[in-house]
C-alpha positions in Angstrom: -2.8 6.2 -11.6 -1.3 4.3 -8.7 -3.5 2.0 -6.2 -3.1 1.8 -2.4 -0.3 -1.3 -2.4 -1.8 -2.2 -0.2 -3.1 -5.4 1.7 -1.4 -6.8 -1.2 -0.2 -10.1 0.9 -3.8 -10.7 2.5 -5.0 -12.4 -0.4 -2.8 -15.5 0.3 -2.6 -16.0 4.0 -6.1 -16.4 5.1 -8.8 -17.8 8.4 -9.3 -21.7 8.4 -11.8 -23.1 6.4 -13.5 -22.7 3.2 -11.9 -19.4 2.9 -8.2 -20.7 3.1 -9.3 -23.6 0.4 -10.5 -21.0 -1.9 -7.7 -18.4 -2.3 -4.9 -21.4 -1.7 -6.5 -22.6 -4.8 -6.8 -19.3 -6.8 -3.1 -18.6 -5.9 -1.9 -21.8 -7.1 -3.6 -21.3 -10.5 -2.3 -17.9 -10.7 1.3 -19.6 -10.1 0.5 -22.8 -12.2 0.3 -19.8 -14.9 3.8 -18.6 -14.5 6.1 -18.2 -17.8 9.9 -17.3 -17.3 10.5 -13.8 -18.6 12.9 -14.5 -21.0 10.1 -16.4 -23.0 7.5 -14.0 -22.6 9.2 -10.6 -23.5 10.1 -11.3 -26.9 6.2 -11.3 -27.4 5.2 -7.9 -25.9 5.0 -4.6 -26.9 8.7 -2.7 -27.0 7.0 -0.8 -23.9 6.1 -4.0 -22.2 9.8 -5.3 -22.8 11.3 -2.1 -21.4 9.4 -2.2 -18.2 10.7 -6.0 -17.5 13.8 -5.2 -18.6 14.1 -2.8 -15.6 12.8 -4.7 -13.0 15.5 -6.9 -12.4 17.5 -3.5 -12.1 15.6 -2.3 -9.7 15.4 -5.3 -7.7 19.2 -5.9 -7.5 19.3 -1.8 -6.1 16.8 -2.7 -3.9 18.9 -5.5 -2.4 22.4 -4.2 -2.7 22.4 -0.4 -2.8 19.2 -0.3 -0.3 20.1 -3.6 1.9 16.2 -5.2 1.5 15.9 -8.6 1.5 17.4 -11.2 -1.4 14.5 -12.7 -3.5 13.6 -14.6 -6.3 10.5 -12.5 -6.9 9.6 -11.2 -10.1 11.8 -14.2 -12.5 8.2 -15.1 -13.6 5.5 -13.3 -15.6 2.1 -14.5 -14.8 -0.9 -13.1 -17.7 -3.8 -12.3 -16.6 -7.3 -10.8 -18.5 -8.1 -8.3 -15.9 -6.4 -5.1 -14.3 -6.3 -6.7 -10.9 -4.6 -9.5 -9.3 -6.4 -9.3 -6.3 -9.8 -7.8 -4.6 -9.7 -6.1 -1.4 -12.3 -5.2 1.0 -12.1 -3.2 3.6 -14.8 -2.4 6.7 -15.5 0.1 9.5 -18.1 0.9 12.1 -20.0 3.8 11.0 -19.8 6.0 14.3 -16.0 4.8 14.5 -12.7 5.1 13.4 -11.8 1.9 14.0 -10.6 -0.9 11.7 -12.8 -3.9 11.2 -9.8 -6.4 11.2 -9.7 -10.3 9.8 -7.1 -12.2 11.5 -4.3 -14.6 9.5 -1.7 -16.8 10.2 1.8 -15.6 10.9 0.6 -12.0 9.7 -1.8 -11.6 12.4 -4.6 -9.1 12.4 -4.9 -6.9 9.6 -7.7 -4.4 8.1 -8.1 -6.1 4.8 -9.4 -9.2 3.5 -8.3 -9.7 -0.5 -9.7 -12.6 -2.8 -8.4 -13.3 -6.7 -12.4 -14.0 -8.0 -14.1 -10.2 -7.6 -17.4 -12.3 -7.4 -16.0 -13.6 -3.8 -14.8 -10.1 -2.6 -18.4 -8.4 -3.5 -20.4 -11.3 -1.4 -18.2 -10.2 1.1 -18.3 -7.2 0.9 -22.0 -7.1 0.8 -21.8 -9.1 4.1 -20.0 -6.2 5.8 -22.6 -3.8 4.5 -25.6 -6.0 5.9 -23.9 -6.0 9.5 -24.1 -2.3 9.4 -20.6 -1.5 8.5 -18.9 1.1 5.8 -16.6 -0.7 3.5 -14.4 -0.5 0.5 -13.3 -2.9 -2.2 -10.6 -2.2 -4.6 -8.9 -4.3 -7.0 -5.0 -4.3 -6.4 -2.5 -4.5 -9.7 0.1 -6.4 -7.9 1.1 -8.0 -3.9 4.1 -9.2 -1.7 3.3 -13.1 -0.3 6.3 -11.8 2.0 9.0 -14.4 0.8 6.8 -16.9 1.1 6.0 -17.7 -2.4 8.5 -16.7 -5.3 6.2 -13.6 -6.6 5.5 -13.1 -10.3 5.3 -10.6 -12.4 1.4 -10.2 -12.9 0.3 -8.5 -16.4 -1.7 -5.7 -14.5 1.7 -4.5 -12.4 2.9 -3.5 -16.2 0.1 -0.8 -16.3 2.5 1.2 -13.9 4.2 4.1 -15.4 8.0 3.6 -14.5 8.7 5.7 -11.4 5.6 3.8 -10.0 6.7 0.4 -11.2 10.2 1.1 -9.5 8.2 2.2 -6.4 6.5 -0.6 -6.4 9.1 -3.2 -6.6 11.0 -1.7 -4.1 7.7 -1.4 -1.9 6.9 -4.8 -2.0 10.3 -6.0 -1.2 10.0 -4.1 1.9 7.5 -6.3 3.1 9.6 -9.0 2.7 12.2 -7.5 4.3 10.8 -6.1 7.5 7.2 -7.2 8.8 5.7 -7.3 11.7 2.5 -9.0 12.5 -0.7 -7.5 13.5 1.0 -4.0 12.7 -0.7 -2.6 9.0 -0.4 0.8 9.7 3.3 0.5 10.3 4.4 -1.8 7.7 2.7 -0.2 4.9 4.4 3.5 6.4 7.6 1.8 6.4 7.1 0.3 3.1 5.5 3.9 1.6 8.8 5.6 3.0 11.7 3.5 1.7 9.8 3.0 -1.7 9.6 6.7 -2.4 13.3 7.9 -1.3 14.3 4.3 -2.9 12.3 5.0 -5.9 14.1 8.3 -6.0 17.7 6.8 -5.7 17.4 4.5 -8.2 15.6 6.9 -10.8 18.2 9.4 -10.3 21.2 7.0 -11.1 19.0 5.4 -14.0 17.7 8.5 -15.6 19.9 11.2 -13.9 18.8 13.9 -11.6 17.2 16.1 -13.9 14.9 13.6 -15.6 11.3 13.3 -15.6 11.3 10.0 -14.2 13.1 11.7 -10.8 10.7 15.0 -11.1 8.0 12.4 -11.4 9.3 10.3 -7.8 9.6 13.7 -5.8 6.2 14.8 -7.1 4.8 11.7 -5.3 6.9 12.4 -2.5 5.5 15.9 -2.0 1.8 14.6 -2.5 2.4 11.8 0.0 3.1 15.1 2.4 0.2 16.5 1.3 -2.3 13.9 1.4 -1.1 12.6 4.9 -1.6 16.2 6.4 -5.4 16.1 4.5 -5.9 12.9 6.1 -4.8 13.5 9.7 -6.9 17.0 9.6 -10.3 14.9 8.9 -9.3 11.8 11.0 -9.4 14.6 14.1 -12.5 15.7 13.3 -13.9 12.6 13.1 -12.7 11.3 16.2 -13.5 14.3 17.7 -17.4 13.9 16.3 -17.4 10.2 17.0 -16.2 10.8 20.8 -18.7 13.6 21.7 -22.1 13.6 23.6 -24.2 13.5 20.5 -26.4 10.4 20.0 -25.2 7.9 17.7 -27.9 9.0 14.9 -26.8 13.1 15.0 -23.4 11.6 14.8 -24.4 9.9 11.5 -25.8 12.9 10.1 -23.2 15.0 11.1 -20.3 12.7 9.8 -22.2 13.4 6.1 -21.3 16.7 6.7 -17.7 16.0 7.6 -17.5 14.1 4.6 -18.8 16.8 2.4 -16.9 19.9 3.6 -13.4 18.1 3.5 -14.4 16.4 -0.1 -14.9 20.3 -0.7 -11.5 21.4 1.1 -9.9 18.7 -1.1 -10.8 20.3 -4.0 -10.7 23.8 -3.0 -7.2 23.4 -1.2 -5.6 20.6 -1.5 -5.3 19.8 -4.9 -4.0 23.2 -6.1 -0.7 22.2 -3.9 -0.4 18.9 -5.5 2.7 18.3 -8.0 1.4 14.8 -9.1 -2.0 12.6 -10.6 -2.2 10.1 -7.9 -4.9 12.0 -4.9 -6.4 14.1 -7.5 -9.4 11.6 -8.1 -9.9 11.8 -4.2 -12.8 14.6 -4.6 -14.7 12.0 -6.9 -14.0 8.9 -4.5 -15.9 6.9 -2.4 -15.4 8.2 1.0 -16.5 6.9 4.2 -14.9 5.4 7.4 -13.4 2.5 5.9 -11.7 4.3 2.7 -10.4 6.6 5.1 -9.2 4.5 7.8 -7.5 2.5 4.3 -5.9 5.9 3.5 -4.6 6.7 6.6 -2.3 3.0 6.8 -0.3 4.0 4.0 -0.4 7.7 4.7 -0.2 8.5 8.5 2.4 10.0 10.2 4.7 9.3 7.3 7.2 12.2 9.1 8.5 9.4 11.7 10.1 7.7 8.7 11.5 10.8 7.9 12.8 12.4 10.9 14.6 8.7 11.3 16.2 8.8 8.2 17.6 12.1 9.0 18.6 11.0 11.9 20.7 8.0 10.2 22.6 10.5 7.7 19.7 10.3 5.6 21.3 7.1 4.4 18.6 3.9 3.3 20.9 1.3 3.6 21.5 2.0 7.3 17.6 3.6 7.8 16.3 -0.1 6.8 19.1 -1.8 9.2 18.0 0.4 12.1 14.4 -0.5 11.9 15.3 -4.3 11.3 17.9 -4.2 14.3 16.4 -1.8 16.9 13.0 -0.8 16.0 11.2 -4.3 14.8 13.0 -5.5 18.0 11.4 -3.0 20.5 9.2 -5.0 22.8 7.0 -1.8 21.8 8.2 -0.6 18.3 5.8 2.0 17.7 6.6 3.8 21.2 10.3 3.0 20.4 10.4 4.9 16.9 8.0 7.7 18.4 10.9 8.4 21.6 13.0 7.9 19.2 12.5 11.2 17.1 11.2 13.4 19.4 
């Protein structure tokens, strides 16, 4: 099952003080891990070996079919014992749909706060939770230091199955490609968009258009459609609970209620529509303010993406050099790409 790919740089960029000594040094013992590839695939299973084997392929796509950012990401392969590289949390008012945001160098504000020892991201996590807030903490299989850092290959990003992986790959080097600081929502739609139609490029000149692999990238592509319209239809009665006369406590019964009746609509109909695996653990989730405010910064308004790329010809390459040379230069990008497919 895929994760939210999320937040995935957070982890390494950090607030001064104890904080930034802590994760600088768990990132530099992931990276004092690091093997080249070449030594490490001969030991793996044949599965294992075929999934590295295709990562360079989908990396030189990426740069050269797609026109995202040269790298040397993912020459490395970094082992690890658990099924996360990173821990996430994530927090929100209770009466609010409104990000609790930690702010970083060069990346700015963002609503996540990632650490590599689980122990670290449950302390804060219950430190959001005393303060009154909802949270969320997930573990994350694999994250973008946005060119910073050569990235490895982390043992936990094999655990993909391979329309995922090449999602993935091409997701994360879309962050290193295009980011702009103190703007999650849009950098992880941006990144959501060009790794599923790139995803479904590559797969359908690697496997051919009527493989699995390619009915397996337009399934997510459908879900993603799905999902987002889910998400938006609860975000608006929320705000519209949240905003209203009631008293603060009614609104925090009430929101229960919310919560129920669109776990309910989920399952009732939603999930009949989907093609894919990836929501259809949403009805069993966690879900409160923060999970969906997570939700909604990789799946909201994902059809701006699309109408753009329409408007470019539906062609990637010159999608990706639009929002690099017009939008991300907008002294108001958001308001630029919303004029912009009207």
């Amino acid at each position: 099952m895929k994760v939210l790919r999320p937040l995935l740089f957070a982890a390494t960029l950090s607030l001064q003080g104890c904080y930034v000594l802590q994760q600088g040094a768990g990132q530099m013992q992931l990276l004092s891990r690091r093997e080249p590839v070449a030594k490490v695939a001969p030991k793996l299973a044949p599965e294992l070996q075929a999934k590295l084997a295709l990562i360079p392929r989908v990396k030189q796509y990426a740069e050269e079919t797609i026109g995202l950012r040269h790298t040397t990401n993912y020459e490395q392969y970094v082992a690890l014992d658990r099924d996360a590289v990173t821990y996430v949390v994530s927090a929100a008012p209770p009466d609010k749909l409104e990000a609790y945001t930690w702010w970083f160098p060069i990346i700015g504000a963002v609503p996540y706060k990632g650490f590599f020892d689980r122990a670290d991201a449950v302390k804060e996590q219950d430190a959001m939770k005393a303060q009154g807030y909802d949270t969320i903490l997930r573990g994350v299989p694999a994250f973008s230091t946005l060119g910073w850092l050569p990235d490895p290959i982390y043992s936990p990003f094999l655990g993909y199955d391979v329309p995922t992986l090449v999602n993935v790959v091409i997701h994360e080097t879309t962050h290193a490609t295009l980011f702009l600081a103190g703007q999650a929502s849009f950098n992880e739609g941006f990144a959501t968009f060009v790794g599923n139609e790139g995803a479904l490029g590559f797969l359908q000149q690697a496997y051919g258009a009527g493989s699995p692999e390619v009915a397996a990238a337009r399934a997510e592509i459908a879900d993603n459609g799905i999902f987002t319209e889910f998400i938006q239809a609860v975000s608006r009665r929320l705000d519209t609970l949240y905003n209203g006369p009631a008293t603060r406590e009614q609104k925090l019964i009430d929101r229960e209620r919310v919560f129920a009746e669109a776990r309910d609509q989920f399952a009732r109909d939603f999930v009949p529509r989907l093609r894919g695996h990836q929501f259809r653990h949403f009805p069993q989730s966690a879900f409160n303010n923060a999970s969906l405010i997570s939700y909604r910064t990789y799946y909201n308004r994902l059809d701006r993406f699309e109408k753009a790329f329409e408007k470019q010809g539906r062609d990637l390459k010159a999608t990706v050099i639009f929002f690099k040379d017009q939008v991300a230069k907008a002294s108001d990008p958001e308001k630029f790409l919303d004029d912009y497919v009207k």
